[in-house]
C-alpha positions as a printed NumPy array, in Angstrom:
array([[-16.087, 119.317, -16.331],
       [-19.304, 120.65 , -17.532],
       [-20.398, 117.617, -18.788],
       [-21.176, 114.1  , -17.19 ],
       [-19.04 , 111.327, -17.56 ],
       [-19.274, 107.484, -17.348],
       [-16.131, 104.826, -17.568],
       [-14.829, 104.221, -20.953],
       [-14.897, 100.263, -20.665],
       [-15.921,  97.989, -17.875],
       [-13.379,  96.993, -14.783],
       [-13.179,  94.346, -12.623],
       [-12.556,  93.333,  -8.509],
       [-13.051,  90.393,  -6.402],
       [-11.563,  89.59 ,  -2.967],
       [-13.093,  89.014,   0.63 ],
       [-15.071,  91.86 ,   2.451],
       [-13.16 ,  93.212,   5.259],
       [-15.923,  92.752,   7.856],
       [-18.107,  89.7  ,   6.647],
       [-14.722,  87.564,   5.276],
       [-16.817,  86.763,   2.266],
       [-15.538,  86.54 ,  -1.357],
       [-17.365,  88.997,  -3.547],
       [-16.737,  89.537,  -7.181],
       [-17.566,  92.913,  -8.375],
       [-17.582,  94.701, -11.885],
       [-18.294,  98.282, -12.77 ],
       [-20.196,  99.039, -16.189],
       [-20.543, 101.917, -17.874],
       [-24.214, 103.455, -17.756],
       [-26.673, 105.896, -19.768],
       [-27.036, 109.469, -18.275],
       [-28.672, 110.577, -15.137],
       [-27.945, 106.78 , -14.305],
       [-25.89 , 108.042, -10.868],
       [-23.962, 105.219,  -9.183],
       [-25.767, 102.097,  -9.002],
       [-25.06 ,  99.1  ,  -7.406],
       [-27.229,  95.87 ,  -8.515],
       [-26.662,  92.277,  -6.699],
       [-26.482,  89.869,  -9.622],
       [-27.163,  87.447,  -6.961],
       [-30.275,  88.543,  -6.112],
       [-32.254,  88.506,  -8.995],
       [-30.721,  91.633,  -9.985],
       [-32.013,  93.973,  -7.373],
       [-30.508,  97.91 ,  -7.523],
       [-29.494, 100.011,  -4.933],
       [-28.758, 103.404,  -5.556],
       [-25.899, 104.877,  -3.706],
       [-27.257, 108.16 ,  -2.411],
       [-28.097, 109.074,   1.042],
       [-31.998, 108.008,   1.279],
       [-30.207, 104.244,   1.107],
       [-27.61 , 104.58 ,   3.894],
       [-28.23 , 102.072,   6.446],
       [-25.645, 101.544,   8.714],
       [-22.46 , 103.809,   9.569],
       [-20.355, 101.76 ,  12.256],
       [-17.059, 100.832,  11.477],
       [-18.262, 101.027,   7.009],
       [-20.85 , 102.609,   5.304],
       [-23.839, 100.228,   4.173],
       [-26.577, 100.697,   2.053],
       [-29.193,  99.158,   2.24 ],
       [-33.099,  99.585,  -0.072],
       [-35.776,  96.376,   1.042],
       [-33.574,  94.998,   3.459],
       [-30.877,  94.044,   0.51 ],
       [-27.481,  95.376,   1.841],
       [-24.141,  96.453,   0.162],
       [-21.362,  97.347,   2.336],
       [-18.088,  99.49 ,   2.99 ],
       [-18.741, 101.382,  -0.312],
       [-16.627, 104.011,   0.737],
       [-13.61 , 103.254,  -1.085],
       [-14.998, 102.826,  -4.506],
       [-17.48 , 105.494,  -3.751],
       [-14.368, 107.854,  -2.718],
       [-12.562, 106.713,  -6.506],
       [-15.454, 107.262,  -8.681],
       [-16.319, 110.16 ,  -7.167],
       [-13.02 , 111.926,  -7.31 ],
       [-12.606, 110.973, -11.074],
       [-15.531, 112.346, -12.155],
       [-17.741, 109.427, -12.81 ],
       [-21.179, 110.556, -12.332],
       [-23.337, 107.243, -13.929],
       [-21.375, 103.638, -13.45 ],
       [-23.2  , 100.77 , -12.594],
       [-22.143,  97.974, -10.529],
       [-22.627,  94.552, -10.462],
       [-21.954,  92.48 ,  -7.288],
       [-22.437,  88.746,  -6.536],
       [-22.506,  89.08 ,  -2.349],
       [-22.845,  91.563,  -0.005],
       [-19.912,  93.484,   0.506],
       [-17.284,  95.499,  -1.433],
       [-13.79 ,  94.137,  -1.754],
       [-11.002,  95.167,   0.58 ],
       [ -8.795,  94.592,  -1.909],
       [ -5.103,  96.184,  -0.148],
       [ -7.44 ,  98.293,   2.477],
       [ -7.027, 101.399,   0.639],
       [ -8.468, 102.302,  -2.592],
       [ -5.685, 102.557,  -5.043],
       [ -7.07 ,  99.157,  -6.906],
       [-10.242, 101.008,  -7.675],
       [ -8.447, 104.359,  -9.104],
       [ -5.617, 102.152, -10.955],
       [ -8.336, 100.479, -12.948],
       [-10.352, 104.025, -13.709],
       [ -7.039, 105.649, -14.706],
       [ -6.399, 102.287, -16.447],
       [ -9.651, 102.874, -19.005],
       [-10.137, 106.284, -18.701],
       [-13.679, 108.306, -19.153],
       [-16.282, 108.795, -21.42 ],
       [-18.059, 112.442, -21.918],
       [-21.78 , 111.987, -21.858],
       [-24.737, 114.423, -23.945],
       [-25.765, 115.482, -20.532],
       [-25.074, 118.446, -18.56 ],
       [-23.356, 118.05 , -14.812],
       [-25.221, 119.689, -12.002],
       [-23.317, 120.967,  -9.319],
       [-23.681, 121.582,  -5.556],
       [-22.357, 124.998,  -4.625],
       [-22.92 , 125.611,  -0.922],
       [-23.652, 128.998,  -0.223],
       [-23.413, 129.112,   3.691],
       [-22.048, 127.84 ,   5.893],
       [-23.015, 125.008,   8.479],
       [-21.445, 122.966,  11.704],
       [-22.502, 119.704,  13.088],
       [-21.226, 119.244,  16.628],
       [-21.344, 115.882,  18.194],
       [-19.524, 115.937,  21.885],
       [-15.59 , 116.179,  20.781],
       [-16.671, 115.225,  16.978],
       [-16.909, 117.676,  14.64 ],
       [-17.54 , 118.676,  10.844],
       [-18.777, 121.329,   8.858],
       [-19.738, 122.453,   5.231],
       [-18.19 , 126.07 ,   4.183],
       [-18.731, 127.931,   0.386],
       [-15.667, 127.396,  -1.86 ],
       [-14.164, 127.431,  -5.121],
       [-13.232, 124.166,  -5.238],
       [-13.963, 120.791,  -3.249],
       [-11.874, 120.77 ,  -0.535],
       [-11.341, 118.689,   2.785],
       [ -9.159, 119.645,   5.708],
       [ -9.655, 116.869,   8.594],
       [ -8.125, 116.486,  11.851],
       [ -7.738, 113.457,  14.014],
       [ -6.362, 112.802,  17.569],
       [ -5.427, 109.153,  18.919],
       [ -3.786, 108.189,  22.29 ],
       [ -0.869, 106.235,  20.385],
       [  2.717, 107.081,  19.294],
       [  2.309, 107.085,  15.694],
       [ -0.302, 109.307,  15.359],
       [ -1.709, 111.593,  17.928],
       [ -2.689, 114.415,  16.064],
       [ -2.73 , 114.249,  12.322],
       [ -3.612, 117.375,  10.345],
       [ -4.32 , 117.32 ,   6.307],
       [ -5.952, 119.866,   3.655],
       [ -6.296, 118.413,   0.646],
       [ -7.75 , 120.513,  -2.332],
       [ -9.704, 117.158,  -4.672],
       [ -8.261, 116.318,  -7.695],
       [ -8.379, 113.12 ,  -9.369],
       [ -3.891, 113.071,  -9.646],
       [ -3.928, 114.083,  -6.312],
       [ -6.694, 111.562,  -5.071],
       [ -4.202, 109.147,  -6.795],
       [ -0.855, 109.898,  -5.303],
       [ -2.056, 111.358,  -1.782],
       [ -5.15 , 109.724,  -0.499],
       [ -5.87 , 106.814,  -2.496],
       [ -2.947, 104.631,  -1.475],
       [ -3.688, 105.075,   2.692],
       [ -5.413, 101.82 ,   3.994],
       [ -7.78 , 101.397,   6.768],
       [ -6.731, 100.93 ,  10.205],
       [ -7.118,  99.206,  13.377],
       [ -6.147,  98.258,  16.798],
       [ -5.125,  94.756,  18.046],
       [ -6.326,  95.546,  21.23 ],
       [ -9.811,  95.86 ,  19.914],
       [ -9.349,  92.576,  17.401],
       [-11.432,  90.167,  19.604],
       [-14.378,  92.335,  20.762],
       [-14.432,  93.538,  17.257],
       [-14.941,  89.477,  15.805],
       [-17.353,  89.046,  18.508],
       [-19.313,  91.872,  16.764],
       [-19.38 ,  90.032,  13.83 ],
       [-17.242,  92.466,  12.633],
       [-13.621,  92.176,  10.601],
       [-13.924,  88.682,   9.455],
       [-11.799,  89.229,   6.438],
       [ -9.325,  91.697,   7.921],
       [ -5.645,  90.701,   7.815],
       [ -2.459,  92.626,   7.467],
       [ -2.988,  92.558,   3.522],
       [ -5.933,  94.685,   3.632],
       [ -5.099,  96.956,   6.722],
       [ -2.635,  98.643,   9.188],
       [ -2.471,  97.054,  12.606],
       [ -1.742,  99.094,  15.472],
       [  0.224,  97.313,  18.825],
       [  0.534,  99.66 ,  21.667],
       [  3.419, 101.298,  20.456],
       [  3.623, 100.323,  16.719],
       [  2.334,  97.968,  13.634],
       [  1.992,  94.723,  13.067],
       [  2.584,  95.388,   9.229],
       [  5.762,  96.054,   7.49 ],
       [  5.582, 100.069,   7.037],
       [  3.602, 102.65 ,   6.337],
       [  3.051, 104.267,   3.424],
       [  2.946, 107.93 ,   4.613],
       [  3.867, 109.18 ,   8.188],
       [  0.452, 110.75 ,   8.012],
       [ -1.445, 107.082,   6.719],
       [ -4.304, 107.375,   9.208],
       [ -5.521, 110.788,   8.361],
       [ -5.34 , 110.283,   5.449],
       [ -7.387, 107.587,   5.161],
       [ -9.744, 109.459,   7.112],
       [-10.048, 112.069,   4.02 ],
       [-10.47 , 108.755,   1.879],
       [-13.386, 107.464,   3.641],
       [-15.061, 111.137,   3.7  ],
       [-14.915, 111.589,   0.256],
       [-17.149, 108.237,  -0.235],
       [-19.63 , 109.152,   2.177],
       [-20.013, 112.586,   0.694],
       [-20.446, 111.112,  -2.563],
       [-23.93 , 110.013,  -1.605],
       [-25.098, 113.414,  -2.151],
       [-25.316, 112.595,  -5.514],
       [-23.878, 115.251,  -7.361],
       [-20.309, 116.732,  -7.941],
       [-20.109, 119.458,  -4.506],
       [-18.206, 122.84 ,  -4.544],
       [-17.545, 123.423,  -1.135],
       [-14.554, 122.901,   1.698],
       [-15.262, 120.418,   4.243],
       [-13.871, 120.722,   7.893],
       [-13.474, 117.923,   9.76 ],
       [-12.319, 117.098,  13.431],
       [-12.192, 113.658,  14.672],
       [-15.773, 112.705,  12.434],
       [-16.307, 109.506,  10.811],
       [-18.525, 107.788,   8.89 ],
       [-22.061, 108.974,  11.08 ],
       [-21.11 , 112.367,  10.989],
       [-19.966, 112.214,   7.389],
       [-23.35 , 111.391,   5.794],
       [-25.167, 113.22 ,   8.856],
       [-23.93 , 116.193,   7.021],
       [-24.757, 115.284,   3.39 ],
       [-28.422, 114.725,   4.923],
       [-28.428, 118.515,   6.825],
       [-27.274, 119.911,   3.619],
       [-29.204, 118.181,   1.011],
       [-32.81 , 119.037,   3.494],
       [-31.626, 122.556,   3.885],
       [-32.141, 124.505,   0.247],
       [-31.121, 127.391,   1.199],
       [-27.421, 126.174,   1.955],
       [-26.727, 125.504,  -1.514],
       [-27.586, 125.971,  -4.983],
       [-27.372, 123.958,  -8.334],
       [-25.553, 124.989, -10.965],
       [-24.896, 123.492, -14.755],
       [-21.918, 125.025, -15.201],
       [-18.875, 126.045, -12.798],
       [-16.425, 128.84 , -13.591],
       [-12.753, 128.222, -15.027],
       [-10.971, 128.679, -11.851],
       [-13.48 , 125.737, -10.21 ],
       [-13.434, 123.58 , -13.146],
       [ -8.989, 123.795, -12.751],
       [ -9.585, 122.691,  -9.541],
       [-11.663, 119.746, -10.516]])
């Protein structure tokens, strides 16, 4: 897509936040060009937050942004949806603190964009094409940046339990891919770690509508919804955090065992380091197919 694109009419969410437990209602407008993603509490006298990577706050367990000490958090999954479709201005209005959960994944969010569909804008898209190649290394945690055609993701993930172990999946980023592959995996969590988690403050409105639950040898929840659920969900919440580099990116990401820090730790290296990448108006025909 060479040019920028916005959502055709507005859409609407509300539901509890997974970690605070409170009830947020949230609707996405469409917005002028060279808008970008912007969030604005409605309950705070309006106040904006732009979701790029100067505004990332806190990456434990969600990604939060946060600009004067007003928060909004676990963006990823809408960040992952409007991303993937193509949205490059939206804004969005929310009356608390934290995204919706909605069914833990972030199928809700792409139903409602395929749902409307997408406006072309007068404005030209710029793209990140990465040039070189980079790796971030944190002890066993991994991820790197390589040049492409195409935005891709491979990630890998490795956990001591019998449904998953290790988990392998490329995925080449398309918005009817994003819908059928990634965008239906949920979050997911261990009832071992339940408690201390609460104690943190943390998963106040989780339950096993908005997320798997792991047992030591199995889930709490019905079923799955792929054999391979938890890595994908892992793609799902990498796509959102590279979405705060603000622009559409041509590149394949590599990914072993990362999460959220090291997600946007990259976006960061790469968006200070020029020479990695350059910006381009226009893509060639065999990127654009891939788009």
């Amino acid at each position: 897509m060479e040019f920028q694109h916005t959502i055709s009419s507005p859409i609407s969410f509300s539901g509890v936040g997974l970690h605070t437990g409170v009830f947020t209602k949230l609707q996405i407008f469409p917005a002028a060009p060279e808008t970008g993603i912007v969030f604005r509490r409605v309950d705070l006298d309006n106040f904006e937050i732009e979701a790029n990577i100067k505004n990332v706050a806190r990456v434990a367990y969600a990604t939060t942004l946060m600009k004067q000490g007003v928060l909004i958090s676990t963006v990823e999954h809408l960040l992952s949806s409007l991303y993937t479709f193509g949205i490059d201005n939206a804004l969005i209005e929310i009356n608390n603190l934290e995204v919706p959960i909605l069914d833990g994944s972030a199928l809700p969010f792409t139903n409602q964009i395929q749902r409307v569909g997408l406006k072309k804008q007068p404005a030209n898209r710029k793209y990140i094409v990465i040039k070189k190649s980079l790796t971030i290394e944190d002890r066993d945690r991994i991820i790197s940046v390589h040049p492409a055609k195409s935005f891709q993701i491979g990630y890998s993930i490795d956990f001591d339990h019998p449904l998953i172990y290790q988990q392998d999946f490329n995925f080449n980023v398309s918005p009817e891919a994003f819908s059928t592959e990634i965008a239906p995996a949920r979050t997911f969590g261990f009832y071992r770690e339940v408690e201390e988690l609460k104690k943190k403050g943390l998963i106040r409105g989780g339950s096993l509508d908005n997320a798997i639950v792991l047992t030591e040898k199995g889930i709490l929840n019905d079923a799955l919804r792929f054999k391979d659920e938890f890595v994908r969900h892992k793609v799902l919440d990498s796509i959102g955090d590279i979405a705060l580099i603000g622009k559409p990116l041509i590149a394949r990401i590599v990914a072993d065992k990362a999460g959220h820090a090291l997600h946007t730790h990259l976006v960061n290296r790469i968006l200070n380091t020029p020479s990695l990448y350059s910006l381009k108006k226009a893509v060639s025909a065999s990127v654009r197919s891939d788009l």
